[in-house]
N, C-alpha and C positions, 0 to 999 in steps of 0.2 A: 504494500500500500504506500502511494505517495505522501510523503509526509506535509505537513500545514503549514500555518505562518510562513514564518519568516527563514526558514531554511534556506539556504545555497538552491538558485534555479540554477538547469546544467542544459544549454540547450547544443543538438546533438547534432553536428556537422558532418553531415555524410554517409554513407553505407557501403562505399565502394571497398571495405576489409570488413571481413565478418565481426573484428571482434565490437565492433560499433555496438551489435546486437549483446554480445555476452554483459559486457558494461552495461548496459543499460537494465538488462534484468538485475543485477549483482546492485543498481544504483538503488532500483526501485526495492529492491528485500533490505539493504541499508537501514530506510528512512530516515534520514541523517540531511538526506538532498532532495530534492525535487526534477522528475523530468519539465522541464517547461514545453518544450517544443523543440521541433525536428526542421533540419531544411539538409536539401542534396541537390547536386548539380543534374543529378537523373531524377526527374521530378516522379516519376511513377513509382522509382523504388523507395524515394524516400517518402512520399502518401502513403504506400506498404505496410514499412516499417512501421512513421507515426501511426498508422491504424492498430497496425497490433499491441503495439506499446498502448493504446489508448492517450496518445498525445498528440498538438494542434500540428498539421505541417506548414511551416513557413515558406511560400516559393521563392522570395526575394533574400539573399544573405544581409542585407543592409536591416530590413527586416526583425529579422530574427536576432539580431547582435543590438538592433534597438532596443528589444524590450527590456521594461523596469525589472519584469521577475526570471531574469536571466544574469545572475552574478558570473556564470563560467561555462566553457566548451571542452566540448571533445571531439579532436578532430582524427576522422577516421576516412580522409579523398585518398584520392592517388596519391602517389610519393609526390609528386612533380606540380602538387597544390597545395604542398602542407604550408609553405613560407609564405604565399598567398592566404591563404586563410587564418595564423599566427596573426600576421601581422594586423590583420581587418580587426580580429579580435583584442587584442592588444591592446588598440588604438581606440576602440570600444570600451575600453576598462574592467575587459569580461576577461578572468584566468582561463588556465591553457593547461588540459592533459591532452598529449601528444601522443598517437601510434607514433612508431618506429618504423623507418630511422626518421631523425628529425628536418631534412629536407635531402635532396640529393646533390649538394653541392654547397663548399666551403661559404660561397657569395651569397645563399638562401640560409644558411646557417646564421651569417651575420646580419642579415636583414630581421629575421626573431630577435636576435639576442639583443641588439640595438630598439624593437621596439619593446620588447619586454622590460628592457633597463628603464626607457622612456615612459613609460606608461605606470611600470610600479607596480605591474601584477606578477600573480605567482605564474610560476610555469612548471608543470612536471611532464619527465620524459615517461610514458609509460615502460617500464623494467620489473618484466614479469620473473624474468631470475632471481630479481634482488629479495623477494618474498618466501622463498620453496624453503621450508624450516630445512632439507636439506642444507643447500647454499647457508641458509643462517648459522648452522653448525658445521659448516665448513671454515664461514668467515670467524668466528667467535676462536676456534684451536689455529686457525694461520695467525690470528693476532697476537693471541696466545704463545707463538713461537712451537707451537707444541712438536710439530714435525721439523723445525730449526729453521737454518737456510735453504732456503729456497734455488733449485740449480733449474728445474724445468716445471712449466707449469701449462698444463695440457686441458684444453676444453672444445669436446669438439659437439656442435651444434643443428640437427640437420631433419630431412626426412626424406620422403619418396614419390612425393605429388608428380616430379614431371616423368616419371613413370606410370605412376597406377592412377592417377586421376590430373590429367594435364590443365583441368577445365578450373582448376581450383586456384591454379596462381593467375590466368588473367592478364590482367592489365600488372602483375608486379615480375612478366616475363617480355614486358617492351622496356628496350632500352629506354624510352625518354619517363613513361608515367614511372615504371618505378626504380630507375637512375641506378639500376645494375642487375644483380642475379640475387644467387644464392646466399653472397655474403651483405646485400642487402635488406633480403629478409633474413634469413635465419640467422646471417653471421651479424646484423646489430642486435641481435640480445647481446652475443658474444662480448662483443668491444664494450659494451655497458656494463658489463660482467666484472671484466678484466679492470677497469676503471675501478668498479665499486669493491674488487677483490682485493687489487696490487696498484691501483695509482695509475700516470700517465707513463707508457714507454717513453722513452728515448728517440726510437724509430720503429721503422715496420720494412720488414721485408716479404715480399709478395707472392706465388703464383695462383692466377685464376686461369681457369680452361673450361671452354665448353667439352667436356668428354662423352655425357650420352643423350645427349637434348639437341641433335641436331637440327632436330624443329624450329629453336630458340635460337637465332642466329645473333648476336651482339650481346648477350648475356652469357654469364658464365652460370654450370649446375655443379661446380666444384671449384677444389681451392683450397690452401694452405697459407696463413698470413704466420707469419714470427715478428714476435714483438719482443725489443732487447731493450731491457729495461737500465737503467745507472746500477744495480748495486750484481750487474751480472747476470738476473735471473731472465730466461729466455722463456716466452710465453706462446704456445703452440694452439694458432686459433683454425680449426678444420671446419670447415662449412659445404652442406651437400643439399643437391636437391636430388638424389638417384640413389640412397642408402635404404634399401629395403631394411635392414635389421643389423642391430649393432649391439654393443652390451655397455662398456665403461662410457661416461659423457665426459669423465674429468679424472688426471692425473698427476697431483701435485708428490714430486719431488725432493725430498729432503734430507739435509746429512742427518736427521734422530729420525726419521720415519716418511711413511707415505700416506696419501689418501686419494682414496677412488671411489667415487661416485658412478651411480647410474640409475637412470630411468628417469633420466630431466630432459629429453627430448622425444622424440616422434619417435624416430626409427628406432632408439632403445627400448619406446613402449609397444613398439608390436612384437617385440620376442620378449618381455617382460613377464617373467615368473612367479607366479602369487607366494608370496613369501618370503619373495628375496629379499635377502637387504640391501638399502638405495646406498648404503656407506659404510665404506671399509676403512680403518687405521690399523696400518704397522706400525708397531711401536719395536723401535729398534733398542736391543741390549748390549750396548758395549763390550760389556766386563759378561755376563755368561755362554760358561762353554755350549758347543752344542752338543743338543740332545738334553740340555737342562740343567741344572747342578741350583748350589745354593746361589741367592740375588748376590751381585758382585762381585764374587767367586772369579779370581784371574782364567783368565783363557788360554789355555794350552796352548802354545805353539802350533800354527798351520790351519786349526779352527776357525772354521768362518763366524762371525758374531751371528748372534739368534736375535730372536724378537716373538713380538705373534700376533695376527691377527686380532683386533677387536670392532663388535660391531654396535656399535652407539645408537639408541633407544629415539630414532628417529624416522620420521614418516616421508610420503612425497607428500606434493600440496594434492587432496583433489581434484581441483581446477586450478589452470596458472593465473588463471587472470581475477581471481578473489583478491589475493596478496594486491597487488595492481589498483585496481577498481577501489578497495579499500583503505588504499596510502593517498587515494584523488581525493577522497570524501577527509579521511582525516586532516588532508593540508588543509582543503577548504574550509571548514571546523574550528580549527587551531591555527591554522594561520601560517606556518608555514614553524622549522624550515623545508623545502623543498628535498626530499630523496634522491633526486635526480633533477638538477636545476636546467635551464639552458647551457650554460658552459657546457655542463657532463655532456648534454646532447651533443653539443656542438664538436666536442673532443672525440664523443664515441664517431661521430660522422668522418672527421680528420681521419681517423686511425682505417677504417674501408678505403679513403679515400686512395690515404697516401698505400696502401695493401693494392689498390687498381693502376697507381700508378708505378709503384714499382714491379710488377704483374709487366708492363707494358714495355718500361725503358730496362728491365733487368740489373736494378741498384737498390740500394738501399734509402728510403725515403725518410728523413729528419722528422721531426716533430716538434712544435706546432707546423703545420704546413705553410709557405711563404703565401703571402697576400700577393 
C-alpha cells in the first residue's frame, strides 16, 4: 500500500530495463515512499506499467518533474539517456536513483555530477552488490585484515542471455543506446564492487572481444579488465554474456588466507546447489604441521603449512534488488549520506571506460581518465 502525507513522491522515468518494474513493487511494500506517477519515452509501455502499478502516467517529462508531490526519480531509459534525464531532474530539485552504469561516456558523466553539485540533490548509483549480506561479510573480514595482504582479487560477473534468450538484452546490445557490451551491463556492478571493496585502481588494463554473439557486431559478450591498484594488489574483473554455468563469482587472495564466494551472479545461479554454501574462508596456519598437531607447534622441515576451510553463517540476498531499492528509500528518509554518490558512478564508468580503451590501443590506461 502507498503510503500518505507527506512521504518522498518517487516519480518513475522509464521502463526501457526491467528493473524499473522490480523497484517499484519493493517501493510500494516499503511504504516509506510514494509512487507519484510514471512517464516513458515509449508512451504505450509506460501507460502499461502506470496501469499496473495503479499510478497516473505523465506523457510530457517536463510534466512529470513538475509536480509538487514528486521529491525524487528513478531512472531506468536506455544507457544513452540516462545524462539527459539526471540532468532535467537535477535541475528540477527532484533526487536521483540511477540504473547502471551511470551514462556511457566520461563527458555525460560530468554533465550529472556538475548538475547534481549545482542543484544540491542526492544522487545514488543503484549497486545491487553493495547489499548481498554475502558481499557485507566479505567486506567486514577484508577490512578486518583477516585474510592479510591482499596479492589478487578476482570477481567475475556474468550470464547467458545472448545465448539462451537474445531478446532480453535489447536495446543494451546496440553500441550507441547502451554504450558497450557485457562489461557494461554486467561488468558495472563489477567496477562499483571493486570501488566499494578496495578503493580507486591506479589503472586498468583491458581485453574485450566479441567471441560468440556474432549477431552483436560492435559490442563485446566477453572480456577481462585488470585493475592494478598502489599498494600492488591486482584486481581481476571477468565479465560475460555466453557463460551458461559457472561456480566461484569471487576470489580474494591473501598471504593469512583466502575467500571464495558464489552464487552472486546469473550463470552461478543456474548450477546453484540447494545447500551450498555462498562462502568459503581459509584460514591459513603458519606454525602447524601437516596433518595437525598441537596450535603453534613448529613445523617440520619440508611440511607444507595447513589451515582449513570455514564456512561463515551467511545467506544470498533473495532478491538483489531489495538491498538497492531499500538504501533509495532510506537516503530519501535520512537524508543522505549517499552509498554510492555521483563521483562513485562516475569512477565506476572511468574504470569500463579506460578497460575499452585499453581493449582497443593495447596499453595500459591511467586513472582518473584525461579530460
Amino acid at each position: 500500500m502507498d503510503s500518505p502525507g507527506n512521504a518522498p513522491g518517487i516519480a518513475l522515468l522509464s521502463f526501457a530495463h526491467s528493473h524499473q518494474n522490480g523497484w517499484a513493487q519493493l517501493f510500494k511494500a516499503d511504504g516509506r515512499v510514494r509512487l507519484a506517477c510514471a512517464w516513458d519515452e515509449d508512451a504505450a509501455r509506460g501507460r502499461a506499467a502506470a496501469e499496473r502499478l495503479g499510478i497516473a502516467f505523465v506523457e510530457r517529462l517536463e510534466d512529470a518533474l513538475g509536480r509538487a508531490d514528486v521529491q525524487a526519480v528513478t531512472v531506468c531509459s536506455t544507457n544513452d539517456a540516462h545524462a539527459d534525464l539526471a540532468v532535467a531532474a537535477a535541475q528540477a530539485g527532484k533526487h536521483i536513483m540511477m540504473q547502471k552504469p551511470m551514462a556511457t561516456s566520461a563527458a555525460d558523466c560530468d554533465r550529472i555530477v556538475a548538475a547534481v553539485e549545482a542543484a544540491g540533490v542526492l544522487y545514488y548509483q543503484s549497486h545491487n552488490l553493495r547489499f548481498d549480506p554475502v558481499h557485507e561479510e566479505i567486506k567486514r573480514r577484508v577490512d578486518a585484515g583477516e585474510i592479510g595482504k591482499i596479492a589478487i582479487a578476482r570477481r567475475r560477473h556474468s550470464h547467458a542471455f545472448s545465448l539462451l534468450q537474445p531478446s532480453i538484452l535489447e536495446w543494451m546490445s546496440d553500441p550507441v543506446k547502451g554504450g558497450g557490451g557485457a562489461f557494461m551491463d554486467e561488468g558495472a556492478h563489477v567496477a562499483l564492487w571493486f570501488l566499494w571493496m578496495f578503493g580507486v585502481p591506479r589503472s586498468v588494463m583491458g581485453m574485450a572481444t566479441t567471441s560468440l554473439s556474432e549477431q552483436r557486431p560492435g559490442v563485446e559478450d566477453n572480456g577481462v579488465f585488470l585493475y592494478r591498484y598502489a599498494d600492488g594488489m591486482i584486481g581481476v574483473h571477468q565479465s560475460s554474456w555466453t557463460e551458461l554455468a559457472s561456480t566461484s563469482t569471487i576470489e580474494l587472495l591473501g598471504d593469512n588466507g583466502t575467500i571464495v564466494a558464489s552464487g552472486t551472479d546469473i550463470s552461478t545461479s543456474r548450477s546453484w546447489t540447494e545447500g551450498e554454501a555462498p562462502l568459503r574462508v581459509w584460514r591459513h596456519n603458519p606454525q602447524g604441521p601437516a596433518g595437525g598437531g598441537p596450535p603453534g607447534a613448529p613445523r617440520p622441515p619440508g611440511q607444507a603449512p595447513t589451515g582449513e576451510w570455514v564456512t561463515p553463517d551467511v545467506k544470498l540476498a533473495p532478491n538483489r534488488l531489495t538491498g538497492t531499492a531499500q538504501a533509495f528509500v532510506d537516503l530519501l528518509v535520512n537524508g543522505g549520506p549517499s552509498p554510492a554518490d555521483a563521483h562513485t558512478a562516475r569512477t565506476a564508468v572511468e574504470m569500463v571506460l579506460a578497460g575499452y580503451q585499453s581493449s582497443k590501443e593495447g596499453r595500459e590506461i591511467a586513472l582518473p581518465l584525461t579530460r
